[in-house]
C-alpha positions in Angstrom: 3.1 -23.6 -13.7 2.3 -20.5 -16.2 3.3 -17.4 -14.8 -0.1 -15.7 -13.3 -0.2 -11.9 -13.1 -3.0 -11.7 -10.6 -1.0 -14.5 -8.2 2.0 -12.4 -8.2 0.2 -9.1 -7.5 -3.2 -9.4 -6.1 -2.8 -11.8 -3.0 0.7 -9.3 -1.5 -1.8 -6.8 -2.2 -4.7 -8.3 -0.1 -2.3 -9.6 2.5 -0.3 -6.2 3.2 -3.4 -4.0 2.9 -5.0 -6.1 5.8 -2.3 -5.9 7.5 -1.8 -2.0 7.3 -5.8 -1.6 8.3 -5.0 -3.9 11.7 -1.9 -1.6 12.3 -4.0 1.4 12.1 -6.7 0.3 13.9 -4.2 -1.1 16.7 -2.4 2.5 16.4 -5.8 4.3 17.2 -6.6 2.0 20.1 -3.2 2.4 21.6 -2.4 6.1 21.0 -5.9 7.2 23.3 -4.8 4.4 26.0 -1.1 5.8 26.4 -3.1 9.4 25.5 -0.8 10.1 23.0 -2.4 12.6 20.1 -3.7 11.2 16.8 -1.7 14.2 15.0 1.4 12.6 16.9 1.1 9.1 15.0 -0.6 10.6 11.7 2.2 12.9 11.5 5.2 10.9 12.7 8.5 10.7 10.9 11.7 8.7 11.2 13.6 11.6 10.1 13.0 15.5 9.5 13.2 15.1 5.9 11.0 12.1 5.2 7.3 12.0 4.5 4.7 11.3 7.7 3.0 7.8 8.7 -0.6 9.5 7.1 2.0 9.4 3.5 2.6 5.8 3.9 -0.8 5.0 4.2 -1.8 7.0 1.2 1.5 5.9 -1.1 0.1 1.9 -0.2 -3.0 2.7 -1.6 -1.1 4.7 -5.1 1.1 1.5 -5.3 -1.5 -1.3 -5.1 -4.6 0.0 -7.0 -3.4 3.2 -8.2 -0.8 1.5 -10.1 -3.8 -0.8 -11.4 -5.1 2.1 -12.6 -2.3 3.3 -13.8 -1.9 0.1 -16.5 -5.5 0.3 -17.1 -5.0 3.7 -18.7 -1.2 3.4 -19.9 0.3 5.8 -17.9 1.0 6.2 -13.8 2.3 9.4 -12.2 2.7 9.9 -8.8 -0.2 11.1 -6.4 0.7 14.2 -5.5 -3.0 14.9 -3.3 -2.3 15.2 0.8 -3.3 12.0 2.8 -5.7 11.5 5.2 -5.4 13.6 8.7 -6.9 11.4 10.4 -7.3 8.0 11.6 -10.5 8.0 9.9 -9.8 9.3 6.7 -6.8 6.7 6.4 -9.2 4.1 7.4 -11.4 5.3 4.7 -9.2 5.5 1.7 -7.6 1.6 2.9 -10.9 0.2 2.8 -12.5 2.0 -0.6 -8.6 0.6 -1.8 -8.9 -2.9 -0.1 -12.7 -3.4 -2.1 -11.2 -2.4 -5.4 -8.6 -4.6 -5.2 -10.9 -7.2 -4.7 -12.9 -6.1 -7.2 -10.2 -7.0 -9.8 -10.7 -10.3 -12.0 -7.9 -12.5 -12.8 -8.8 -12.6 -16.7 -8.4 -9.4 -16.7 -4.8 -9.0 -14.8 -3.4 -11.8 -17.1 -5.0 -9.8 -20.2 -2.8 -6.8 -19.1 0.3 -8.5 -19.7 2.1 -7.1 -22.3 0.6 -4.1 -22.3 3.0 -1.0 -22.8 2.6 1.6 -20.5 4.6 4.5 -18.8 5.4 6.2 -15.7 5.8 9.8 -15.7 7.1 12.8 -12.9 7.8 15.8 -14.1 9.5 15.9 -17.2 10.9 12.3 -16.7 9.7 8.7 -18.2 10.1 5.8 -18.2 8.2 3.2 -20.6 7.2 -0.3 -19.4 5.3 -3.7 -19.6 2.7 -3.7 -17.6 3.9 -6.7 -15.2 7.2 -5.6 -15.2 6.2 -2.1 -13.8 3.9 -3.9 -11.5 6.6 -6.2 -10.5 9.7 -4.0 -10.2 8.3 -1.0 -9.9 4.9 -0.6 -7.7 5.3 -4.0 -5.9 8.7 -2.7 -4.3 7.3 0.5 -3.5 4.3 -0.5 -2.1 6.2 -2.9 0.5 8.7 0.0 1.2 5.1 2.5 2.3 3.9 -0.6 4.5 7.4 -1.3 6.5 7.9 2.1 6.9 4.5 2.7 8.3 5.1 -0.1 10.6 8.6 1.0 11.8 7.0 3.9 12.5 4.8 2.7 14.7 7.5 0.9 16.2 10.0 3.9 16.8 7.3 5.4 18.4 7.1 2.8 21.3 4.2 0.6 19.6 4.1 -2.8 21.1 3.9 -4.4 17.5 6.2 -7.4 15.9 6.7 -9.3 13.1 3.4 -11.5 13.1 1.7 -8.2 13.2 3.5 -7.1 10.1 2.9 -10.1 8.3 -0.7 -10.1 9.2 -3.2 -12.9 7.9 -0.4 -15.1 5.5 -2.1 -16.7 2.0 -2.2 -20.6 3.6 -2.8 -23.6 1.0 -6.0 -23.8 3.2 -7.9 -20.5 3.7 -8.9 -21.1 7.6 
């Protein structure tokens, strides 16, 4: 079998994106039954130094269609805008990100291949092909934004587990 841009991208996108919307939603539901503050979850770290949950949320969104977007025009720098403050807002920016990604056609992911583009912060660069920065670059990221939104969830007593991270798997059969 060929190698297929869009399988290797768009499907962990789909799958992981639904799976952070259910974690959120599950995280508003449960902070307001164990009356635990939305700023407590949207603002929760694992350590002092490390960006909040509300980050993660955002940075999935700037690694799965923002990087798109990024080989679309050639060049991908990082989002520097604040998330969301609330679960609302983080709802909001997964969903508009969820429908753009299914927006994408597969002609045109598999046209992208080859295409030279480059990631910039500050005065630093870095030039790429477009499926390799997808592949080693924003796909790795935007797992690291999902797990650590999830593990923070967790640390903060969440009753969550693994079938929840995983969330609704790409079957041979779509049930």
């Amino acid at each position: 079998m060929p190698f297929s841009l869009y399988a290797a991208v768009i499907p962990p996108f789909r799958q992981m994106l639904g799976t952070l919307a259910a974690l959120l939603d599950k995280a508003e539901t449960w902070a307001a039954e164990q009356g635990i503050a939305e700023t407590d979850i949207i603002e929760a770290r694992l350590a002092p130094d490390m960006y909040p949950f509300a980050y993660q949320v955002k940075s999935a969104s700037v690694h799965s269609i923002g990087a798109i977007e990024g080989v679309r025009r050639g060049s991908f720098s990082p989002d520097r805008t604040p998330p969301g403050e609330s679960f609302a807002a983080l709802r909001s920016q997964l969903q508009s990100t969820r429908d753009a990604i299914d927006a994408i056609d597969a002609a045109e992911m598999e046209a992208l291949i080859g295409r030279e583009m480059r990631f910039v912060i500050g005065d630093y660069h870095a030039d790429y092909s477009a499926e390799n920065f997808l592949l080693s670059f924003s796909l790795p990221n935007f797992y690291f934004h999902v797990t650590t939104a999830y593990a923070l969830l967790r640390a903060r007593g969440m009753p969550i587990g693994k079938l929840d991270y995983l969330g609704k798997l790409n079957l041979v059969k779509d049930e």
